[in-house]
Biopython code that builds the backbone (N, CA, C, O; Angstrom):
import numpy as np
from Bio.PDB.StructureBuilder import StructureBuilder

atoms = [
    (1, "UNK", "N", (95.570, 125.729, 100.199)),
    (1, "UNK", "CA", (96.894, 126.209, 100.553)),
    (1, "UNK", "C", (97.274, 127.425, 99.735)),
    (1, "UNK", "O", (97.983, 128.332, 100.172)),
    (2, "UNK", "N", (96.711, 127.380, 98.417)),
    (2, "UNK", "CA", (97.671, 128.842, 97.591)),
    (2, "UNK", "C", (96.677, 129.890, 98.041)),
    (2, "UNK", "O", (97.100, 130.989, 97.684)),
    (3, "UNK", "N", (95.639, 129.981, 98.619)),
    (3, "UNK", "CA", (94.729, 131.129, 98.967)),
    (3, "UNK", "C", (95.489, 131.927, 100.405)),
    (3, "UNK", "O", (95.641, 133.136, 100.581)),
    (4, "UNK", "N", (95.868, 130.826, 101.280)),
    (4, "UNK", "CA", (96.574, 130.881, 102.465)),
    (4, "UNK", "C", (98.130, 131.720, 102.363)),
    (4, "UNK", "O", (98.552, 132.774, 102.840)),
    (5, "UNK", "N", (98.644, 130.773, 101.582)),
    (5, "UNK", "CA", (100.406, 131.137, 101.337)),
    (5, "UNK", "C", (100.486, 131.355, 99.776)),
    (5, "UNK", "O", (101.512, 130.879, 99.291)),
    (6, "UNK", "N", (99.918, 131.764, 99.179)),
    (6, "UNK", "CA", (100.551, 132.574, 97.649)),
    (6, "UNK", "C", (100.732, 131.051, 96.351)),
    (6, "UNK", "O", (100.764, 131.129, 95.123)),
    (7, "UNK", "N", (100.814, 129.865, 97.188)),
    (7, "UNK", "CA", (101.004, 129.087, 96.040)),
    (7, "UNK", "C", (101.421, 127.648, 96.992)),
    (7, "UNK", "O", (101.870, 127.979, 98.089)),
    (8, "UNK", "N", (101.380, 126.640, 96.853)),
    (8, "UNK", "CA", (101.573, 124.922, 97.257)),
    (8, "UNK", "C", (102.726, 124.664, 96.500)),
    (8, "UNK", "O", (102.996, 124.760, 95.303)),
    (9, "UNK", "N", (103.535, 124.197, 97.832)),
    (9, "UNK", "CA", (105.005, 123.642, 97.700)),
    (9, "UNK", "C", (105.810, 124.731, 97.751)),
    (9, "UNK", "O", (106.874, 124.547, 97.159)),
    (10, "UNK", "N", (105.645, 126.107, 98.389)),
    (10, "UNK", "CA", (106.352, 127.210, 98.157)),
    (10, "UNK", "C", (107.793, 127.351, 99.241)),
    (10, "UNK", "O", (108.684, 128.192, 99.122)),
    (11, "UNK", "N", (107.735, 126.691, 99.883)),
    (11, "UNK", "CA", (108.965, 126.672, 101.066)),
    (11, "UNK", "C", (109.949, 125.175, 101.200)),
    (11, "UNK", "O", (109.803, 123.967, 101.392)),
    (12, "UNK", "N", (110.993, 126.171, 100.959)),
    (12, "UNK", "CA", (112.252, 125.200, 101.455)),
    (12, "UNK", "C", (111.616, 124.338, 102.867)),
    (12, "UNK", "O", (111.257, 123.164, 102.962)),
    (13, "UNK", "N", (111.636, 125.098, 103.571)),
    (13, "UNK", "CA", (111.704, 124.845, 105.057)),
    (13, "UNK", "C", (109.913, 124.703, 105.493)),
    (13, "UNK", "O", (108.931, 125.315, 105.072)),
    (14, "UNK", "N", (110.046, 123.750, 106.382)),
    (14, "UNK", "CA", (108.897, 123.470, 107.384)),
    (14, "UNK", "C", (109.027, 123.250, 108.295)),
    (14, "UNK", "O", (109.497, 122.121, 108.432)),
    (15, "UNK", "N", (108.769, 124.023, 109.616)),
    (15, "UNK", "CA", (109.072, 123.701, 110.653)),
    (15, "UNK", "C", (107.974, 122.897, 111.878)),
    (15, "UNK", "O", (106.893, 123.460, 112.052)),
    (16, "UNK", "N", (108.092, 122.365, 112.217)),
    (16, "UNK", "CA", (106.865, 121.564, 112.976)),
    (16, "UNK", "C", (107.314, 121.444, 114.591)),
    (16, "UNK", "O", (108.269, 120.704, 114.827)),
    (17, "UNK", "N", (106.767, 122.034, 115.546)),
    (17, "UNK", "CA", (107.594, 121.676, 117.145)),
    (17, "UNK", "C", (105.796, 120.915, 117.441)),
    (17, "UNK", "O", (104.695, 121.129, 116.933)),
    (18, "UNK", "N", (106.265, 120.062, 118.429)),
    (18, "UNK", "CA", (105.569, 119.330, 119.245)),
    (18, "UNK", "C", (103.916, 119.152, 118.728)),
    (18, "UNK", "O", (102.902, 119.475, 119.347)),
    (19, "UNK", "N", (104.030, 118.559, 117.455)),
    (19, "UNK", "CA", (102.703, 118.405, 116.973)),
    (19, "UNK", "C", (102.062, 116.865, 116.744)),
    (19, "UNK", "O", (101.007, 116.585, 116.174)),
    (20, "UNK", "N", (102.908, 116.075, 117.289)),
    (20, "UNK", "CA", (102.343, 114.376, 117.090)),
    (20, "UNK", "C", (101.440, 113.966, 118.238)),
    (20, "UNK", "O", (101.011, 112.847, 117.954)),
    (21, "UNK", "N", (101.025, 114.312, 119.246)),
    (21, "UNK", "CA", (100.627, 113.934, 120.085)),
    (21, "UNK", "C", (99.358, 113.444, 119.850)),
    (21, "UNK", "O", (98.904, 112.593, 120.614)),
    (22, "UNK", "N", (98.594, 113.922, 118.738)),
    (22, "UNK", "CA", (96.993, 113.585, 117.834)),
    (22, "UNK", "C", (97.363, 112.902, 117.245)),
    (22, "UNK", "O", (97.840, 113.375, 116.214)),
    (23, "UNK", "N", (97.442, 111.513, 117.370)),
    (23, "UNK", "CA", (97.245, 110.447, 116.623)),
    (23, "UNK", "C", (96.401, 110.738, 115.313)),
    (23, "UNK", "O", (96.810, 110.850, 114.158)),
    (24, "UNK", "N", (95.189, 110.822, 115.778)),
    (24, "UNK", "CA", (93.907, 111.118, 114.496)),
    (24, "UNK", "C", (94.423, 112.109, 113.365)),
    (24, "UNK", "O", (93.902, 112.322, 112.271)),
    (25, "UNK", "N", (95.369, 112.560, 113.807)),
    (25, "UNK", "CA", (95.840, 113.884, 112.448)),
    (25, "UNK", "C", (96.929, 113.640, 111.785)),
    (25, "UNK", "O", (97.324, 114.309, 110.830)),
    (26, "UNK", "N", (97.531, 112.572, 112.302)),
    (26, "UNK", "CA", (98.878, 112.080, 111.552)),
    (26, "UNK", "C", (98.798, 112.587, 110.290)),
    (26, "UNK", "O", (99.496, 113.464, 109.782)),
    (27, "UNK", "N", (97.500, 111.701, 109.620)),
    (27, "UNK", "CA", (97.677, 111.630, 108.249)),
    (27, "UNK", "C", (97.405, 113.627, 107.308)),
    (27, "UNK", "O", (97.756, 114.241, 106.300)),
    (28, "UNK", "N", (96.674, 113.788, 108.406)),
    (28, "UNK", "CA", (96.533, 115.027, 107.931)),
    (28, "UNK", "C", (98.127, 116.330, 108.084)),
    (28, "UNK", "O", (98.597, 117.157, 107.303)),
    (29, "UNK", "N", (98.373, 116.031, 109.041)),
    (29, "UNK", "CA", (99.545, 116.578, 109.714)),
    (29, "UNK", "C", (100.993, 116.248, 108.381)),
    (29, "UNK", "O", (101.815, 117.116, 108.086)),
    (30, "UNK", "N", (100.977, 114.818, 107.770)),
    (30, "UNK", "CA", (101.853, 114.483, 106.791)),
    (30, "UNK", "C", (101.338, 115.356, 105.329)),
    (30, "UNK", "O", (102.216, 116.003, 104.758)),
    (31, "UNK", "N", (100.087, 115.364, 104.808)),
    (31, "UNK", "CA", (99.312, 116.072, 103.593)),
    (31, "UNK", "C", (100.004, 117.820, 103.909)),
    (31, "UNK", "O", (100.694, 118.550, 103.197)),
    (32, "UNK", "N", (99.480, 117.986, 105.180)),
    (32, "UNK", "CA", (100.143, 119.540, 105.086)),
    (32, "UNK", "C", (100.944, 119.953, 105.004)),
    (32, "UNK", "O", (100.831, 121.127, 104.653)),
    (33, "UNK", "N", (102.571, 119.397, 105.246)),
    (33, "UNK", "CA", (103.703, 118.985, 105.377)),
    (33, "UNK", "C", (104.092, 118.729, 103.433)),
    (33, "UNK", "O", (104.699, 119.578, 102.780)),
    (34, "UNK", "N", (103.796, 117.970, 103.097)),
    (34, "UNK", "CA", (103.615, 117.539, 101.611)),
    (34, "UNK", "C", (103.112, 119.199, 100.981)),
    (34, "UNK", "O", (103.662, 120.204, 100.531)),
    (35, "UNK", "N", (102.187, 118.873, 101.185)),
    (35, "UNK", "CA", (101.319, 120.646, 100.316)),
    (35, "UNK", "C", (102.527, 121.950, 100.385)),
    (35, "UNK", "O", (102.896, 122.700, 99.482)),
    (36, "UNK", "N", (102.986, 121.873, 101.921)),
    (36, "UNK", "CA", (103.758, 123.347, 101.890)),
    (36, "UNK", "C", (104.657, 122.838, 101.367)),
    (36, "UNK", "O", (104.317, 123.106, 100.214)),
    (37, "UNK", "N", (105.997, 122.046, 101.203)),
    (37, "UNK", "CA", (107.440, 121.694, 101.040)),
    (37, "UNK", "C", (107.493, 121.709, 99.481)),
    (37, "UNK", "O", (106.702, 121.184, 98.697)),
    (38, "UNK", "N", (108.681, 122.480, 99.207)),
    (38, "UNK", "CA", (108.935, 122.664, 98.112)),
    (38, "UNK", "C", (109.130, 121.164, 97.379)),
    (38, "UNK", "O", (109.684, 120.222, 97.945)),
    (39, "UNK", "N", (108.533, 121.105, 95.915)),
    (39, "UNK", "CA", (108.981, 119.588, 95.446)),
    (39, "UNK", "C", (110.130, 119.642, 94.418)),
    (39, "UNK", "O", (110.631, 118.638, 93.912)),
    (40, "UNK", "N", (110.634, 121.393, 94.061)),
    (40, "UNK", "CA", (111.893, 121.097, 93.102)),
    (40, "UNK", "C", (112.764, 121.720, 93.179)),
    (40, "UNK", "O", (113.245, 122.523, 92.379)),
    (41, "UNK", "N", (113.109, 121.372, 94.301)),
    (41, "UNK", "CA", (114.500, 121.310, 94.650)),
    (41, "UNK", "C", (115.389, 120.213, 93.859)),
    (41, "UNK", "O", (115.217, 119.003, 93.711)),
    (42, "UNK", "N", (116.258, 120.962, 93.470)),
    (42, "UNK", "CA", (117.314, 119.624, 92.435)),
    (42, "UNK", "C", (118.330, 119.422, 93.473)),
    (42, "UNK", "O", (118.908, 118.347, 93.316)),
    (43, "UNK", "N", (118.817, 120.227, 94.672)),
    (43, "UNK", "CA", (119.744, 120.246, 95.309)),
    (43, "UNK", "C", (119.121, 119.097, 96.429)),
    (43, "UNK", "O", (119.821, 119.159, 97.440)),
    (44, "UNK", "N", (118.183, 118.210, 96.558)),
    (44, "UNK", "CA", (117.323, 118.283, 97.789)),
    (44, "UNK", "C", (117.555, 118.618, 99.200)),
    (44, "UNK", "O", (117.891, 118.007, 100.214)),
    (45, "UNK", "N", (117.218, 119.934, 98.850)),
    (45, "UNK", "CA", (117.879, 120.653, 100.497)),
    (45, "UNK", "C", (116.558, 121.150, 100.854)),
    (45, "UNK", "O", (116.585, 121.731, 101.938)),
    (46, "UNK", "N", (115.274, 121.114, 100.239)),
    (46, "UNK", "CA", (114.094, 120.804, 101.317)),
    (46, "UNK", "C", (113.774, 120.313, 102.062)),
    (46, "UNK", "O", (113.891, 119.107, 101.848)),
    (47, "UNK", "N", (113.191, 120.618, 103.368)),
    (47, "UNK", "CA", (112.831, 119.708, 104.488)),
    (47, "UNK", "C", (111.991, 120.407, 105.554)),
    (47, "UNK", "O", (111.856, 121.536, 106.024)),
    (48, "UNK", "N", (111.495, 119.179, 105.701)),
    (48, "UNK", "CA", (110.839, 119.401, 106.973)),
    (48, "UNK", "C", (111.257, 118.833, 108.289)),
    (48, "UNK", "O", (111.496, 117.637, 108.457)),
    (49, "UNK", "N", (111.360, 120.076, 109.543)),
    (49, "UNK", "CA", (112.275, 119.898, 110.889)),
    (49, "UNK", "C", (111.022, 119.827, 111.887)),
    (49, "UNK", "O", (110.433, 120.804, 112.348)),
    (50, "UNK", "N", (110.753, 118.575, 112.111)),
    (50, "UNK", "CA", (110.073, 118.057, 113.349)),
    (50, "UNK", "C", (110.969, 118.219, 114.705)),
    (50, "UNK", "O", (112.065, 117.669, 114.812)),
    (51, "UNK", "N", (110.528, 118.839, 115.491)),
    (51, "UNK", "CA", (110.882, 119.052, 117.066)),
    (51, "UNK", "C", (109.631, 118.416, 117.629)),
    (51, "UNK", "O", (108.507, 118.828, 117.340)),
    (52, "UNK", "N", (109.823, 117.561, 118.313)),
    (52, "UNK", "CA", (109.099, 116.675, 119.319)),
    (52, "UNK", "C", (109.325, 114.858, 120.226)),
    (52, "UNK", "O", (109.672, 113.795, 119.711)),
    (53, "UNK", "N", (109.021, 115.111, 121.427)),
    (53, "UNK", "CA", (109.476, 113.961, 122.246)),
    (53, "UNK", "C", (108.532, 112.968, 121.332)),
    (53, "UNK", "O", (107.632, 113.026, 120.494)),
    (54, "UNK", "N", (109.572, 111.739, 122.262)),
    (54, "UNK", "CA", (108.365, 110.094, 121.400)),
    (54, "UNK", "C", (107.216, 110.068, 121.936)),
    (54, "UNK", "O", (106.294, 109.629, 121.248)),
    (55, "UNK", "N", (106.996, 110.436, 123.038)),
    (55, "UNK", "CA", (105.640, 110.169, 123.459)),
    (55, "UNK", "C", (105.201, 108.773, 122.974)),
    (55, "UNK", "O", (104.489, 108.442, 122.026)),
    (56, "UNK", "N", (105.880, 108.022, 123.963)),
    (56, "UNK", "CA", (105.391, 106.315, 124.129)),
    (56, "UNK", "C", (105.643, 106.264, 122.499)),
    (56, "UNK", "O", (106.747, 106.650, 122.116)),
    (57, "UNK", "N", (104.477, 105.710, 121.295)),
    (57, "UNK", "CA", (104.831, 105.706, 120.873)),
    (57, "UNK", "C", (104.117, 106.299, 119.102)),
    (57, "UNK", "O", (103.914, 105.863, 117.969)),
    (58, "UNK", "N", (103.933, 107.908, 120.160)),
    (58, "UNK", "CA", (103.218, 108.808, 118.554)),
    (58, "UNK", "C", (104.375, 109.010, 117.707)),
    (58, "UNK", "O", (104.061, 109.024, 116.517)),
    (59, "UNK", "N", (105.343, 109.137, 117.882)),
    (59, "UNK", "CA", (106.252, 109.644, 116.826)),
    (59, "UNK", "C", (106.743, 108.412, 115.656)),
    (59, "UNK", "O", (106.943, 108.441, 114.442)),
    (60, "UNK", "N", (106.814, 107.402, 116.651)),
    (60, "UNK", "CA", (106.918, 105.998, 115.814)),
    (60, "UNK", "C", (105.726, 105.492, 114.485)),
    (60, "UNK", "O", (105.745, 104.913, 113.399)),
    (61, "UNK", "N", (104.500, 106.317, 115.659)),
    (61, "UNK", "CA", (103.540, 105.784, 114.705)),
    (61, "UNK", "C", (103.152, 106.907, 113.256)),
    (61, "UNK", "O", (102.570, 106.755, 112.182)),
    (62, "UNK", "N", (103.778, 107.940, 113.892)),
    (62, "UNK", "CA", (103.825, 109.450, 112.293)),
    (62, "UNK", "C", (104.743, 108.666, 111.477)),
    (62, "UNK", "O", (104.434, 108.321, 110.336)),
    (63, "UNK", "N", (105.963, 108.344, 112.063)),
    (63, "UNK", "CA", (107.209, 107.968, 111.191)),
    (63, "UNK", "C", (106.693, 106.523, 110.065)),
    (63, "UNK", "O", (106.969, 106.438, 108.868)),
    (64, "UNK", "N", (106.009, 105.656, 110.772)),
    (64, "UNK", "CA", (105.212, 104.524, 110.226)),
    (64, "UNK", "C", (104.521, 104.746, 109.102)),
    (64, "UNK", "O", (104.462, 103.941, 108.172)),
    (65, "UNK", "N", (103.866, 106.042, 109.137)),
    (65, "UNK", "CA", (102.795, 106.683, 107.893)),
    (65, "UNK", "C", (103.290, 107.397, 106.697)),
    (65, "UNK", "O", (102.893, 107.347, 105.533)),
    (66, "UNK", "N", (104.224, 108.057, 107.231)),
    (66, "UNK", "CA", (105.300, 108.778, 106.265)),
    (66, "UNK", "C", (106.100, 108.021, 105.823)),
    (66, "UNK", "O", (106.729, 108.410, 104.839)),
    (67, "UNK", "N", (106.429, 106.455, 106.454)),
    (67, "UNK", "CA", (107.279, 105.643, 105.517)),
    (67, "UNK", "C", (106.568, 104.640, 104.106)),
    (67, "UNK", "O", (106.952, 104.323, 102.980)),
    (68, "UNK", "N", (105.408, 104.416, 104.910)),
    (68, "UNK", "CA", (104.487, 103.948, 104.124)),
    (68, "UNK", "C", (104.062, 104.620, 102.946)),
    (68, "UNK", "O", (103.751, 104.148, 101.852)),
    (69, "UNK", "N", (104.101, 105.936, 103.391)),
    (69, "UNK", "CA", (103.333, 106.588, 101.989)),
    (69, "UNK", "C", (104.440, 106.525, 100.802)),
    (69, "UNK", "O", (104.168, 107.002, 99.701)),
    (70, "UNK", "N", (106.044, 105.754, 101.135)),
    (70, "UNK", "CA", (106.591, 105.892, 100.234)),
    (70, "UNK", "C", (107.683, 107.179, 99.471)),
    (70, "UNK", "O", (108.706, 107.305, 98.797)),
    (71, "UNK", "N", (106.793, 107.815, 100.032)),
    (71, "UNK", "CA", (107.438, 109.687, 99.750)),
    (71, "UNK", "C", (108.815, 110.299, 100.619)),
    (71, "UNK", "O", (109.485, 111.301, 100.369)),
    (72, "UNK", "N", (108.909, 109.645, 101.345)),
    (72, "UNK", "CA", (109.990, 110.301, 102.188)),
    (72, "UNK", "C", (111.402, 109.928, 103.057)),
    (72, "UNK", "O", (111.007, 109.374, 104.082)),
    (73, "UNK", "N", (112.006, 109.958, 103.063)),
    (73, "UNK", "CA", (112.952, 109.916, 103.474)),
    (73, "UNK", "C", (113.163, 110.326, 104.968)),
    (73, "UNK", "O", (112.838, 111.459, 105.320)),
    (74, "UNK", "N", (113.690, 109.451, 105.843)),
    (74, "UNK", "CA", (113.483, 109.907, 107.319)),
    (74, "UNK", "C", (114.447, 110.035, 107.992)),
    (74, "UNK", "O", (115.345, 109.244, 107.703)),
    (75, "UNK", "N", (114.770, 111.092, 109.235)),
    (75, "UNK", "CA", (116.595, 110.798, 109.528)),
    (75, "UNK", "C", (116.038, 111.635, 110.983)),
    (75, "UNK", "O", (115.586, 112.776, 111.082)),
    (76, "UNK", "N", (116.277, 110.536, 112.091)),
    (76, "UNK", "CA", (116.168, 110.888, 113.823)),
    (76, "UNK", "C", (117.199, 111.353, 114.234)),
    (76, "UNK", "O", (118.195, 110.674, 113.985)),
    (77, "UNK", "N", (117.397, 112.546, 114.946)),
    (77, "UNK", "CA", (118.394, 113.165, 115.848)),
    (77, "UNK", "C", (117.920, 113.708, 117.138)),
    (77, "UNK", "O", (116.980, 114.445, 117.434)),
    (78, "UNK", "N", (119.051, 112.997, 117.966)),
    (78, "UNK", "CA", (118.797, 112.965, 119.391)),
    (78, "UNK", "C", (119.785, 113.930, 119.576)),
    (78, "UNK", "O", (118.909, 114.583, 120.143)),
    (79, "UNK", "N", (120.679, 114.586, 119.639)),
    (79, "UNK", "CA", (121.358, 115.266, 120.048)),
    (79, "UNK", "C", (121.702, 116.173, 118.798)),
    (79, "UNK", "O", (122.520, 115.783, 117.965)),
    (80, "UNK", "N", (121.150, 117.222, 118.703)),
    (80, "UNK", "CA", (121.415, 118.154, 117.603)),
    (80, "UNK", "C", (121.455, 119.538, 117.952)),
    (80, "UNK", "O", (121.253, 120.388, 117.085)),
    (81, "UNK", "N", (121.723, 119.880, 119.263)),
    (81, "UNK", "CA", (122.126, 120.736, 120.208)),
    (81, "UNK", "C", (123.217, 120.575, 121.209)),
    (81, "UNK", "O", (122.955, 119.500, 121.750)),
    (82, "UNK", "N", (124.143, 120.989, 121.671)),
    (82, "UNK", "CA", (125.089, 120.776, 122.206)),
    (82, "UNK", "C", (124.165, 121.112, 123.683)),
    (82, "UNK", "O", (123.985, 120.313, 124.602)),
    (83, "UNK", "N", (123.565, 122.776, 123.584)),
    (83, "UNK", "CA", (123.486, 123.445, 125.020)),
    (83, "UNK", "C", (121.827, 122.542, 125.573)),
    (83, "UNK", "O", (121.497, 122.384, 126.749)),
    (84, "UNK", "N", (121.126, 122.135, 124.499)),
    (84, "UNK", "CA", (119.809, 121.596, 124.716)),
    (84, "UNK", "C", (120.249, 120.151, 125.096)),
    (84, "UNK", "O", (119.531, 119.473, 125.832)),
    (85, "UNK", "N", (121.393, 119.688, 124.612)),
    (85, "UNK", "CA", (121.878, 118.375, 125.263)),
    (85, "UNK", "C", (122.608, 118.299, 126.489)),
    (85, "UNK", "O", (122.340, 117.305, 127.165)),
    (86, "UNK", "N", (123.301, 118.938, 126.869)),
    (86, "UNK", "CA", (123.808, 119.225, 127.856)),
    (86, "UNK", "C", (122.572, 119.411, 129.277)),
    (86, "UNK", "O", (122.800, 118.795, 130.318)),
    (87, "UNK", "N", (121.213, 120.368, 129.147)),
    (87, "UNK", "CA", (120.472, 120.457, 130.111)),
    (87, "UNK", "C", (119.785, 119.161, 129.651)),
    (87, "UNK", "O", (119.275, 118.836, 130.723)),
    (88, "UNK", "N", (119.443, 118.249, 128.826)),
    (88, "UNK", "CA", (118.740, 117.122, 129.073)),
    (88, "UNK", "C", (119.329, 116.401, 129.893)),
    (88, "UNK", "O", (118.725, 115.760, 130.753)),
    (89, "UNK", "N", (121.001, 116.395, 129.706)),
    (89, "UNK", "CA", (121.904, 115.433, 130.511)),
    (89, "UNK", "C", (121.538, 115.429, 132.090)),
    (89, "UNK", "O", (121.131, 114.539, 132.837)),
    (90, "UNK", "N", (121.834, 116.714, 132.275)),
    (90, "UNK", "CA", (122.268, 117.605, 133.310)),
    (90, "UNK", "C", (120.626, 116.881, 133.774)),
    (90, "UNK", "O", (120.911, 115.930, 134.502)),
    (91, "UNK", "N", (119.293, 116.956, 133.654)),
    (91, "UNK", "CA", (117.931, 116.648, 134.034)),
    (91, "UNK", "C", (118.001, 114.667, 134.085)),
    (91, "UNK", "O", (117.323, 114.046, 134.903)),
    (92, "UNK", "N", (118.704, 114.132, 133.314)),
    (92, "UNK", "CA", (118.809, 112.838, 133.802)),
    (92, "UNK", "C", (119.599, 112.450, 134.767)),
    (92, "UNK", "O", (118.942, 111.860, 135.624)),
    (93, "UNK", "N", (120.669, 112.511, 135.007)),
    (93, "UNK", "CA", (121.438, 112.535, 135.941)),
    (93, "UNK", "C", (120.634, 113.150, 137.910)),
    (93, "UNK", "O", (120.513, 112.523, 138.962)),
    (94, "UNK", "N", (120.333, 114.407, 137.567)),
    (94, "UNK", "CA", (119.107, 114.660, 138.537)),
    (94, "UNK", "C", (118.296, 113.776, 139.428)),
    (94, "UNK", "O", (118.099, 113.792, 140.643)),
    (95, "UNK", "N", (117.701, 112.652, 138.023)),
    (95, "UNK", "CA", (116.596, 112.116, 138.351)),
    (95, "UNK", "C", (115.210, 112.997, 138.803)),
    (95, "UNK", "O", (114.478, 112.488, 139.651)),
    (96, "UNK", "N", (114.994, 113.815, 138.448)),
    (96, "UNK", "CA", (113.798, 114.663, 138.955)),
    (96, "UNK", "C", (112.959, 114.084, 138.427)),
    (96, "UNK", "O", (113.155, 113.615, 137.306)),
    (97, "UNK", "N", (111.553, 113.914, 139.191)),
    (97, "UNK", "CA", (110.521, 112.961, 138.979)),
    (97, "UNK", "C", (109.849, 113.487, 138.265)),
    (97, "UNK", "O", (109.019, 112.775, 137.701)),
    (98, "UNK", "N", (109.866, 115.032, 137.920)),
    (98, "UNK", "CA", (108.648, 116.327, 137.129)),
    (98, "UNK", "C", (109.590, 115.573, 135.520)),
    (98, "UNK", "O", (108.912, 114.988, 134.675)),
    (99, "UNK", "N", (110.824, 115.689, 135.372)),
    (99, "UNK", "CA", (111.872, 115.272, 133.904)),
    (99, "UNK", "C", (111.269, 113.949, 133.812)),
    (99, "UNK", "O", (111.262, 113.148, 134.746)),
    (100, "UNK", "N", (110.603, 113.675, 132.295)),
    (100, "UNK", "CA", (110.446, 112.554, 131.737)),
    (100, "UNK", "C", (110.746, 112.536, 130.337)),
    (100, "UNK", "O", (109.901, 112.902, 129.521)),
    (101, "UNK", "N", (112.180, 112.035, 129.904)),
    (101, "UNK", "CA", (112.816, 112.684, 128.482)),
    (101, "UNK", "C", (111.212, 111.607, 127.843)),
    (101, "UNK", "O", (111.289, 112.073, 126.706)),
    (102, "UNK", "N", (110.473, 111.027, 127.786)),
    (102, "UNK", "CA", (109.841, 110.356, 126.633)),
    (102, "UNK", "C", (108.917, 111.696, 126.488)),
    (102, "UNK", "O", (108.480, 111.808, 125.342)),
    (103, "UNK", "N", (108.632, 112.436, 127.121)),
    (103, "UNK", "CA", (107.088, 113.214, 127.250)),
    (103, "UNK", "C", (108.363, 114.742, 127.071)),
    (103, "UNK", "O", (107.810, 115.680, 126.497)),
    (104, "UNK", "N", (109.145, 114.900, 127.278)),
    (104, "UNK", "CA", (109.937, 116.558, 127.832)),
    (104, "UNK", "C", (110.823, 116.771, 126.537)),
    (104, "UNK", "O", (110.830, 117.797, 125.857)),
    (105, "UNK", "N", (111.774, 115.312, 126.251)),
    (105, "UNK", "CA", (113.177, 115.706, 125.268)),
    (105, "UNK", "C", (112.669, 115.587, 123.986)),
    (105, "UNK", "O", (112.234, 114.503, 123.597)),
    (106, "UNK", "N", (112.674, 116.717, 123.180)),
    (106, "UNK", "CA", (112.349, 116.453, 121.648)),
    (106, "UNK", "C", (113.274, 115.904, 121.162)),
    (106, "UNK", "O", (114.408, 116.165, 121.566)),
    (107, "UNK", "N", (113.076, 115.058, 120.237)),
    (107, "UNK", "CA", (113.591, 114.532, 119.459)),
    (107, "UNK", "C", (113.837, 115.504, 118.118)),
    (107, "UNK", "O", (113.047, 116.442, 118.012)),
    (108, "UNK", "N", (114.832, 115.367, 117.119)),
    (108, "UNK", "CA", (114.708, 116.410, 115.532)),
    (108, "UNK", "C", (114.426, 115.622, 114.486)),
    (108, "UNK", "O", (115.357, 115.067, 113.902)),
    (109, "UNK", "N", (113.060, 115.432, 114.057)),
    (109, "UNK", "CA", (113.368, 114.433, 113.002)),
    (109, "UNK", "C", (112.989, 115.150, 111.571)),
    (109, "UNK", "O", (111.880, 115.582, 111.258)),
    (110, "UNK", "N", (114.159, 115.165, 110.804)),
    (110, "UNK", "CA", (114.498, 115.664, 109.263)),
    (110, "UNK", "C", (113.325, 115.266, 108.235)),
    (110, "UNK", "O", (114.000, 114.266, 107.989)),
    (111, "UNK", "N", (112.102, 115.100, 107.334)),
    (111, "UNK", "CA", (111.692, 114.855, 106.474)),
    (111, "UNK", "C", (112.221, 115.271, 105.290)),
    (111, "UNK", "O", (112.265, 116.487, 105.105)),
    (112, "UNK", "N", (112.757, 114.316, 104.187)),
    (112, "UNK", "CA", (113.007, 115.283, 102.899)),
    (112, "UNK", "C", (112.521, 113.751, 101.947)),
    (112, "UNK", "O", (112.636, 112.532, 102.070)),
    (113, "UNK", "N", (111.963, 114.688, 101.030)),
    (113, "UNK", "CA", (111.145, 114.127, 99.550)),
    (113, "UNK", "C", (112.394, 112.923, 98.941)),
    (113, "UNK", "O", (113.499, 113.012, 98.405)),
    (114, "UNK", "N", (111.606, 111.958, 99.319)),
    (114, "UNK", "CA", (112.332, 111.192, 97.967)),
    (114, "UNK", "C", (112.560, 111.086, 96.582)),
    (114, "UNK", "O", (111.577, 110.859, 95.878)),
    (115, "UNK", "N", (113.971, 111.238, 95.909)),
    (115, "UNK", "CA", (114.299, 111.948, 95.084)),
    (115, "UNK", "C", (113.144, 111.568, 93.495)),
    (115, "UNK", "O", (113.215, 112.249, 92.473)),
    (116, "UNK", "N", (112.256, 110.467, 93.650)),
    (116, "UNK", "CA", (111.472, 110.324, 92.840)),
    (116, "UNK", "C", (110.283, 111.297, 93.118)),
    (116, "UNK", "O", (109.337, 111.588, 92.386)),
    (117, "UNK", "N", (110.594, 111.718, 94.376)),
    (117, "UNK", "CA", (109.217, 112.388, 95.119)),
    (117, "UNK", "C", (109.095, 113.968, 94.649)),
    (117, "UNK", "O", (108.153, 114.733, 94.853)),
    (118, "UNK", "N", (110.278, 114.209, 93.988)),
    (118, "UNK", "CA", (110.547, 115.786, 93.837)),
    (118, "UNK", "C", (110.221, 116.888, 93.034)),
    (118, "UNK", "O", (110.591, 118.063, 93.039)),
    (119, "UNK", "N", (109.021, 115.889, 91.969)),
    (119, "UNK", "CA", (108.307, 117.144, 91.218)),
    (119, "UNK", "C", (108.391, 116.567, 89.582)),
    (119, "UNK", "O", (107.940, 117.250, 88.662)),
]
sb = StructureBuilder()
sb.init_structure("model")
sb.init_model(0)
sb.init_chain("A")
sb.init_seg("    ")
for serial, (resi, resn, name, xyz) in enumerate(atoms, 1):
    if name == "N":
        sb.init_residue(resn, " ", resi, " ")
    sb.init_atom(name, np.array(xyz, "f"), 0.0, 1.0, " ", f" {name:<3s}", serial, name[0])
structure = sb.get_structure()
């Protein structure tokens, strides 16, 4: 990682859209996540912003690994857009058979270091 980005743990922010769908990389997918995120923050206003649907049930099973490892702190948001909530609405109501919020509606889920976790 410091050959890549200048140094490990260097960013507030991590952003992750639609990357659970590989089961097999969970664990790797959580290590990289860990490596980039800053660990000293005293404020803990580091985090990592997962964008992605449940997909049956990969996101349950990332969230499962990351709770286990102890390290983190977890917080699900379903509606953290007004205008992105509004067209999910607007697509259920529809019923269109192509709209499947498990596979289409991301979910936002927050990662931040548990405060023992922080360096």
């Amino acid at each position: 990682f410091k050959s890549l980005f200048g140094a490990a743990n260097a960013f507030d922010r991590v952003l992750v859209a639609d990357c659970l769908f590989f089961r097999d990389y969970h664990v790797d997918l959580l290590h990289t996540i860990d490596m980039l995120l800053a660990k000293d923050d005293d404020n803990g206003n580091a985090s990592a912003l997962l964008l992605c649907p449940k997909r049956g049930d990969t996101m349950d099973k990332f969230m499962c690994i990351a709770r286990e490892s102890g390290a983190w702190t977890l917080t699900v948001t379903e509606r953290y857009d007004d205008v992105v909530w509004a067209k999910h609405q607007k697509l259920l109501r529809c019923e269109q058979a192509s709209y499947d919020a498990d596979i289409h509606y991301p979910l936002l889920l927050e990662m931040k270091r548990k405060r023992n976790q922080r360096g």
